[in-house]
BALO-301570 format. One line per 5 residues: number of its first residue (from 0); for each residue x, y, z of C-alpha. Coordinates in Angstrom, 1 decimal, padded with zeros to 4 digits. Layout:
# residues N
NUM	X,Y,Z ~ ...;
This chain:
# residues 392
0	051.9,-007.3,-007.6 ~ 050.5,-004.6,-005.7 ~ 048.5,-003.7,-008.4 ~ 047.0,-007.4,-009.0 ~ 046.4,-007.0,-005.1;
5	044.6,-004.3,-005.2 ~ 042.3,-005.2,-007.9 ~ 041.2,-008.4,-006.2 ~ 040.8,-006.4,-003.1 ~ 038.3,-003.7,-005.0;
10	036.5,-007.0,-006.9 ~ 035.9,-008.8,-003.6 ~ 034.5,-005.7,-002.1 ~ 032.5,-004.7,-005.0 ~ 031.1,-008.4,-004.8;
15	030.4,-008.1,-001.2 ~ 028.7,-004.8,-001.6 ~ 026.9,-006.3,-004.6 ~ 025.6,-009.3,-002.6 ~ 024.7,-006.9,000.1;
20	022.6,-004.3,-002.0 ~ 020.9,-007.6,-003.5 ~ 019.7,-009.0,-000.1 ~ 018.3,-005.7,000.5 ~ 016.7,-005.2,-002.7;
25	015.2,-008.3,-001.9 ~ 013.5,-007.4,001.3 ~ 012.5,-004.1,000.4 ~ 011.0,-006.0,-002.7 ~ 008.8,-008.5,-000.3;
30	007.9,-005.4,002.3 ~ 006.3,-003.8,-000.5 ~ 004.3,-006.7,-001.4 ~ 003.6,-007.5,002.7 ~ 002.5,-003.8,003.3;
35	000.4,-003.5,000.5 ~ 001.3,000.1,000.1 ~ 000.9,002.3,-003.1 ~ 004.4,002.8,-004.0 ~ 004.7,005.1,-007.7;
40	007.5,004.9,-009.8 ~ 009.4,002.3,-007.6 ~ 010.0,000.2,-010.5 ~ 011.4,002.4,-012.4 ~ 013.2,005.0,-010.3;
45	015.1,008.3,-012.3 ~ 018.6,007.4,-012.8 ~ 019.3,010.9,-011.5 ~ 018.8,009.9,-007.9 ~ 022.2,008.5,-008.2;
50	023.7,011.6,-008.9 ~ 023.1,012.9,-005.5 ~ 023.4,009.3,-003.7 ~ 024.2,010.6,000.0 ~ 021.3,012.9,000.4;
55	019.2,010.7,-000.9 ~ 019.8,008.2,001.1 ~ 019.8,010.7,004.1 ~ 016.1,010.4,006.5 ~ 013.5,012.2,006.0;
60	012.6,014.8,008.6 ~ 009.4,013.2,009.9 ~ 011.5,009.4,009.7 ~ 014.0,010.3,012.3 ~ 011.0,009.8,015.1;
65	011.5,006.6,013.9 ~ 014.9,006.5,015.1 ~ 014.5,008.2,018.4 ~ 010.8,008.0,019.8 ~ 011.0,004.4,019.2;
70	014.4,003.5,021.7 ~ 012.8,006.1,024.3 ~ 009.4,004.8,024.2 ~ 011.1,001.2,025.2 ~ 013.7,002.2,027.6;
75	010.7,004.1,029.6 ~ 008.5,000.8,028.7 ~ 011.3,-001.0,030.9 ~ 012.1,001.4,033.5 ~ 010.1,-001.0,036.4;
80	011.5,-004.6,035.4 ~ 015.0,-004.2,036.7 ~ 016.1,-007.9,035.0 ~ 015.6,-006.1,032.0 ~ 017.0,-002.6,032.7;
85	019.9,-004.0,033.7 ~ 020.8,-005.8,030.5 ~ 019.3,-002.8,029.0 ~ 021.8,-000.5,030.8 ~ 025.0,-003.2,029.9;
90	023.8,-003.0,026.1 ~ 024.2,000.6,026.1 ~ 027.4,001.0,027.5 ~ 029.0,-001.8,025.6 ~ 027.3,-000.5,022.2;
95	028.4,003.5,023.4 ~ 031.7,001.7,023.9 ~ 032.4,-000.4,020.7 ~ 031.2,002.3,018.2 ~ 034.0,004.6,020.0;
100	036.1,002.0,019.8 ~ 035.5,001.4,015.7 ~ 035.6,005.3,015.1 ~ 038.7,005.9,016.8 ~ 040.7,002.6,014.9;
105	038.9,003.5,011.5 ~ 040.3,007.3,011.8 ~ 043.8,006.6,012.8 ~ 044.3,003.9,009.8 ~ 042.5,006.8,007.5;
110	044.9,009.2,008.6 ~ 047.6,007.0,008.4 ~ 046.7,006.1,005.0 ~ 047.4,002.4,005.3 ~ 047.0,000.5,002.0;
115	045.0,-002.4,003.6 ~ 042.2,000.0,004.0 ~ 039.3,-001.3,002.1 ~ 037.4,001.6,001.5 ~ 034.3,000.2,000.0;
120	034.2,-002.0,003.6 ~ 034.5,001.1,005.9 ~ 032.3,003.0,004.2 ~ 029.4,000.6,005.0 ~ 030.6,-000.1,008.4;
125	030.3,003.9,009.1 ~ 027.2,004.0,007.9 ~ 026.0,001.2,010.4 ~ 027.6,002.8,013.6 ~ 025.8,006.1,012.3;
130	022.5,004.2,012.6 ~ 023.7,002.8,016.1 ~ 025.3,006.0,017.1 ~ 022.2,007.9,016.7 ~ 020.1,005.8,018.5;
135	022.8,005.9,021.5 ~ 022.2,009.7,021.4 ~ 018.6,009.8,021.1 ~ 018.9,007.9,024.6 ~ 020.6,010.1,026.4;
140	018.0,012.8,025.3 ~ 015.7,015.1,027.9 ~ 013.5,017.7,028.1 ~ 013.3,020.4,030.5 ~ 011.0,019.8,032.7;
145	011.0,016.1,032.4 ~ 010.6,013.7,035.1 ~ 009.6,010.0,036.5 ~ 006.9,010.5,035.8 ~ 006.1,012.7,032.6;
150	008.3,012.4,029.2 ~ 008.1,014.7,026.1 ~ 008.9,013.8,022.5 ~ 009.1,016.5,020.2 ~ 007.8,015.5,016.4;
155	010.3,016.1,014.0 ~ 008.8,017.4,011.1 ~ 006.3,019.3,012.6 ~ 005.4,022.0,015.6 ~ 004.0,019.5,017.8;
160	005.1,017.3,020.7 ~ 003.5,014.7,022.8 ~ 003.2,014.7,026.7 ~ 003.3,010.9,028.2 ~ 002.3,010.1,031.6;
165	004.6,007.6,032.5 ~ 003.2,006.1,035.2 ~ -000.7,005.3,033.2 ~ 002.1,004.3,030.2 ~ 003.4,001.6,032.8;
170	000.3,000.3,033.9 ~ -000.3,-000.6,030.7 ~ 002.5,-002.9,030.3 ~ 002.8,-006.7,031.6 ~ 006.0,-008.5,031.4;
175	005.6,-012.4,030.7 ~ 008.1,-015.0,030.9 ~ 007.1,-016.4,027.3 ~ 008.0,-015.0,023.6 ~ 005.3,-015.4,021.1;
180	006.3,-016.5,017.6 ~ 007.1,-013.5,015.0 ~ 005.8,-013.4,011.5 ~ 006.1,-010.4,008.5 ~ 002.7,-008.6,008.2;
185	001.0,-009.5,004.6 ~ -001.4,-006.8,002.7 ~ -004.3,-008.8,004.6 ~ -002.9,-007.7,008.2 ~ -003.7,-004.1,007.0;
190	-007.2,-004.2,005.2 ~ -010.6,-004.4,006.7 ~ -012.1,-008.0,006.7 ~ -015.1,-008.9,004.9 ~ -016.7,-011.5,003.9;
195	-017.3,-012.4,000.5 ~ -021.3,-012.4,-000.7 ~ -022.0,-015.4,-003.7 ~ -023.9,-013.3,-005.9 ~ -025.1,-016.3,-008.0;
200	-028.6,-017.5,-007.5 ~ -029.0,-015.6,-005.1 ~ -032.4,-012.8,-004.8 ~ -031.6,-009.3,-004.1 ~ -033.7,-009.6,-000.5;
205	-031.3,-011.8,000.4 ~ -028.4,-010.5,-000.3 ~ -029.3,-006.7,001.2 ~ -029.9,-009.0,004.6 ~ -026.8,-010.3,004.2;
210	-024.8,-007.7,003.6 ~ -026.4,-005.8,006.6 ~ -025.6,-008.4,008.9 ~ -021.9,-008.8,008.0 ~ -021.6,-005.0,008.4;
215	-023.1,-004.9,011.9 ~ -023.4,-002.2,013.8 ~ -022.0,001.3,012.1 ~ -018.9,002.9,013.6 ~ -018.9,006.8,013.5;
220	-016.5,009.2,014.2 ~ -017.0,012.6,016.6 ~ -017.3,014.2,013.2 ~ -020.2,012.2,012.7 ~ -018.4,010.0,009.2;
225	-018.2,006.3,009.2 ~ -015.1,004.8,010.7 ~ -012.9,002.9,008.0 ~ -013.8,-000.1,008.7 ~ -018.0,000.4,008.3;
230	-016.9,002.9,005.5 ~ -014.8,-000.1,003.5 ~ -017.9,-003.1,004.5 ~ -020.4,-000.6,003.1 ~ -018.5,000.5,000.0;
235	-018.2,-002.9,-001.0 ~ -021.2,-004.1,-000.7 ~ -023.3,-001.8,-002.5 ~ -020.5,-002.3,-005.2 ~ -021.8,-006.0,-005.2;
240	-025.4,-004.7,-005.1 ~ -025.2,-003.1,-007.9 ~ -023.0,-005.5,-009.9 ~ -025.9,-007.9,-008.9 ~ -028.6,-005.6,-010.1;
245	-027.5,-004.9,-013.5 ~ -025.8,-008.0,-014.6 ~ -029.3,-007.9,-017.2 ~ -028.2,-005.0,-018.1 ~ -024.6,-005.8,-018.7;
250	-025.7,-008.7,-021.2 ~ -027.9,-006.9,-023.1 ~ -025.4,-003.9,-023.6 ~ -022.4,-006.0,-025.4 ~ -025.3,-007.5,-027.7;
255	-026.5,-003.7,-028.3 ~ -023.2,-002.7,-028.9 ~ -022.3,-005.5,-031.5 ~ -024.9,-004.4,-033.2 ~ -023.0,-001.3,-034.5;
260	-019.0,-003.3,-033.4 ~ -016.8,-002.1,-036.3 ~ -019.9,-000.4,-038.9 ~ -021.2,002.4,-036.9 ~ -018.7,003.7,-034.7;
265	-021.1,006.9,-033.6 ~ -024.0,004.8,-032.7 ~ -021.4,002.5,-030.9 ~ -020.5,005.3,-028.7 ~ -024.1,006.6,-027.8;
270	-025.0,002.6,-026.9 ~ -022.1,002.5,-024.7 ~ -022.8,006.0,-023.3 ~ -026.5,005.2,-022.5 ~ -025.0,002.1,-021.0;
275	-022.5,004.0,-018.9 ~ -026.0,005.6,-017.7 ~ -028.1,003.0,-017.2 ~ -025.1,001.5,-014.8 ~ -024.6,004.8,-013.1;
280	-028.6,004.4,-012.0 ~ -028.4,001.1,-011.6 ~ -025.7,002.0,-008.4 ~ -027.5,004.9,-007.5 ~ -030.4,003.0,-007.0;
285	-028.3,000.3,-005.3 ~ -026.2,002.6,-002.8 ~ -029.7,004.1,-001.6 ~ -031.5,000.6,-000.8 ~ -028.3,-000.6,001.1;
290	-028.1,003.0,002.7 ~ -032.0,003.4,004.2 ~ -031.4,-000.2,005.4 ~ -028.4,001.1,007.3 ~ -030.2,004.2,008.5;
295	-027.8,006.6,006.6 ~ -027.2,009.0,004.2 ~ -025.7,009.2,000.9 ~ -023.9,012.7,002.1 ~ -022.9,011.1,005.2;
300	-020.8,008.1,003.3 ~ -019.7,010.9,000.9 ~ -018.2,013.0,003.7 ~ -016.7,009.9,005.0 ~ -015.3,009.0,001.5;
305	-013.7,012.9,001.4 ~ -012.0,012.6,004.9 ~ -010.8,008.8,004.7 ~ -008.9,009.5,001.2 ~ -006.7,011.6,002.2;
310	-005.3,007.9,003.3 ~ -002.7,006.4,001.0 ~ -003.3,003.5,002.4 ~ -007.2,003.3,002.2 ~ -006.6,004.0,-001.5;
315	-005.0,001.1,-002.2 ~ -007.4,-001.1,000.1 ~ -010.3,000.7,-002.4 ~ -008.3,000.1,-005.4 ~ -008.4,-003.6,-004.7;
320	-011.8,-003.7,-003.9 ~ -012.8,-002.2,-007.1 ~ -010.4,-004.5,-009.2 ~ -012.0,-007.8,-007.4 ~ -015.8,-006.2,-008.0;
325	-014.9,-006.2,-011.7 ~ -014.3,-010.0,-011.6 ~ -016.8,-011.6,-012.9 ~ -019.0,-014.2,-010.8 ~ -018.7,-017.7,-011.1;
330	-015.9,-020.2,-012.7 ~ -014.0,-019.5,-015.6 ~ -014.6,-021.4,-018.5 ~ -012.1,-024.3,-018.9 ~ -011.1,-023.7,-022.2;
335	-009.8,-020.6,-021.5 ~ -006.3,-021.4,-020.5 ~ -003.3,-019.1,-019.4 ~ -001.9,-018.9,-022.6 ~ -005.3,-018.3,-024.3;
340	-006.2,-015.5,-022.4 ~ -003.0,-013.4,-022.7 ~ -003.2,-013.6,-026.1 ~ -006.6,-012.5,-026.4 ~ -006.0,-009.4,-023.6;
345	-003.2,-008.8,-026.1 ~ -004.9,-008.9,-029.2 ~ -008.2,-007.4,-028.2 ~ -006.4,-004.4,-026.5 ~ -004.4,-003.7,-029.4;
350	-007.0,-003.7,-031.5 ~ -009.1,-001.5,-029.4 ~ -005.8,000.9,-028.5 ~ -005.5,000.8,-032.5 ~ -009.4,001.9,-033.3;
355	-009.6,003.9,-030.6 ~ -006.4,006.3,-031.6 ~ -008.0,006.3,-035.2 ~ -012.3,006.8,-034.6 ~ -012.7,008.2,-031.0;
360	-010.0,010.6,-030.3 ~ -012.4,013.8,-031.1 ~ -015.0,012.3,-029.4 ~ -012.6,012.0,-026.1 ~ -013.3,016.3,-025.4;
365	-017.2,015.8,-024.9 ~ -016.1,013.2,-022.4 ~ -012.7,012.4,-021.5 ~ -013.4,010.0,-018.2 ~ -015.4,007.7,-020.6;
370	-011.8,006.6,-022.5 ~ -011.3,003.8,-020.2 ~ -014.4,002.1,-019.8 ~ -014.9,002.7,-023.7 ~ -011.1,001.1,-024.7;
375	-012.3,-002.3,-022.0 ~ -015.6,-001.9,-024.2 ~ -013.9,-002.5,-027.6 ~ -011.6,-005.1,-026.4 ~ -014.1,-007.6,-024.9;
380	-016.7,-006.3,-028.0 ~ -013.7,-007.7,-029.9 ~ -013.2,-011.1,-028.1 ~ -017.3,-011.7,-028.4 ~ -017.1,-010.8,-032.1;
385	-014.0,-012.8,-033.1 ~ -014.2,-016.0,-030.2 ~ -017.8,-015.8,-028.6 ~ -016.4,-015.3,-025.4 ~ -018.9,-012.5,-023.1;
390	-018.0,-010.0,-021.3 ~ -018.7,-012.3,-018.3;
């Protein structure tokens, strides 16, 4: 019996712990999605991390800031409202108190060694009074020196601190007897707006005025680069310049290219090469109107460019630009269903993975950057050929 007992004990514990790692799972799932942040090999994690679970799981220098600038910051916040630093002052002790309280119970039936002990179930409780515990002790933490009106917070992870004047932090806070509502940030909260230009029937004059309106006035830095936000407006709308400038010449390529589509695989190459040119002008050409209409130069956004990527999450703001200036303008066809176009992404980039591997694989050393603008090449090349679908 004690057996059976203890198995249903382990099961319900191992479902609890199950449902609880779900729910989590779950959040961190959508917080990646809300934040919009570049996050590598998330998906598919090594299973090795499991073999050293605890210190993996243990913070990161730099995140334990997290953990105690943040309850310091708000205690100080509160110091002057004494409606809230008194329930302030009552939460700590009675928090201080219960997690003592917990420890000390949880130890004496460990040391006991009491049967009833689900293990699984303390476990996850000492985790969260760890997490509670450490923000108790990060408030009861000073700094020589340290008064009413000056607090210092040393950075962990690094060699610097910071020095705030409590009394200008103070000024800066109102209390009001009102509690907004609450939402979860999305990847919009984080980007840089801008409006969308219609680059159909519409003249390139126009357009440049456009674009230079809904950038407005350029931000710089003391270091003389654009600020983010004028660095992202102007970035993407030369992009759409130029897209809008060689759309002729986007047409007429796949129709030169067809020409040689599965005969001449050489002078396929050198048509999409001199294409690859002709587009690379095309932007030049493009970047420079926008830029002398702007008063800038082309060294100044690349400097900007240099110092804002060092940004993970500017990267991924860019990345989606770029994946949104390589939708084409317009509607989709009707025809062209779901279904319909899976298939054909599937088919066409097989077929161009296929001749790729087996024609230009020698031809990658002159120019290895060109792989995967010339693979896209083949597959759409290969939708025109076999379904008279463009490019576009």
């Amino acid at each position: 019996m004690l057996k059976k007992s203890n198995n249903k004990s382990l099961k319900e514990s191992t479902d609890k712990l199950k449902d609880r790692i779900a729910k989590l799972s779950e959040g961190a799932e959508q917080l990646v999605k809300d934040t919009g942040m570049p996050v590598q090999g998330s998906s598919n994690p090594p299973n090795d991390l499991l073999e050293n679970l605890i210190p993996e799981c243990d913070d990161h220098v730099f995140w334990l800031n997290f953990k105690k600038a943040a309850p310091m910051l708000f205690c100080a916040m509160i110091e002057d409202n004494e409606e809230v630093k008194r329930v302030r002052d009552m939460s700590f002790m009675e928090e201080l108190i219960k997690v003592k309280s917990l420890l000390g119970l949880m130890g004496a039936k460990l040391n006991q060694g009491d049967a009833s002990v689900d293990i699984i179930e303390y476990s996850m409780a000492t985790s969260m009074l760890e997490n509670k515990f450490s923000v108790l002790k990060s408030l009861n933490t000073t700094v020589e020196g340290d008064n009413e009106k000056k607090m210092t917070l040393n950075i962990q992870g690094t060699n610097k601190s910071v020095v705030i004047d409590l009394e200008k932090f103070r000024q800066c806070i109102t209390f009001e007897d009102r509690q907004p509502s609450e939402r979860n940030q999305t990847a919009a909260d984080y980007m840089t707006k801008v409006e969308e230009i219609d680059i159909t029937n519409i003249t390139e004059e126009e357009f440049v005025e456009r674009a230079c309106a809904n950038i407005g006035d350029i931000k710089k830095t003391q270091n003389k680069t654009l600020e983010k936000d004028s660095f992202i407006k102007i970035f993407k709308y030369t992009g759409d310049f130029a897209k809008l400038r060689s759309q002729s010449i986007k047409l007429a390529a796949q129709e030169e290219r067809c020409k040689y589509f599965g005969q001449d695989h050489k002078q396929y190459f050198t048509a999409l090469q001199k294409t690859v040119n002709e587009e690379e002008k095309a932007y030049e050409a493009s970047s420079q109107i926008i830029f002398d209409k702007l008063s800038i130069s082309p060294e100044m956004f690349e400097r900007s460019q240099q110092h804002l990527m060092s940004d993970p999450s500017l990267q991924m703001e860019l990345f989606n630009i770029g994946i949104k200036m390589e939708q084409p303008p317009g509607k989709a066809p009707e025809e062209l269903k779901k279904e319909l176009v899976v298939d054909l992404v599937k088919q066409s980039n097989d077929f161009a993975f296929d001749l790729f591997k087996k024609e230009y694989l020698d031809t990658m050393q002159q120019d290895p950057m060109i792989m995967p603008v010339l693979i896209s090449a083949i597959a759409h090349d290969w939708v025109f050929k076999n379904h008279k679908w463009t490019e576009e």
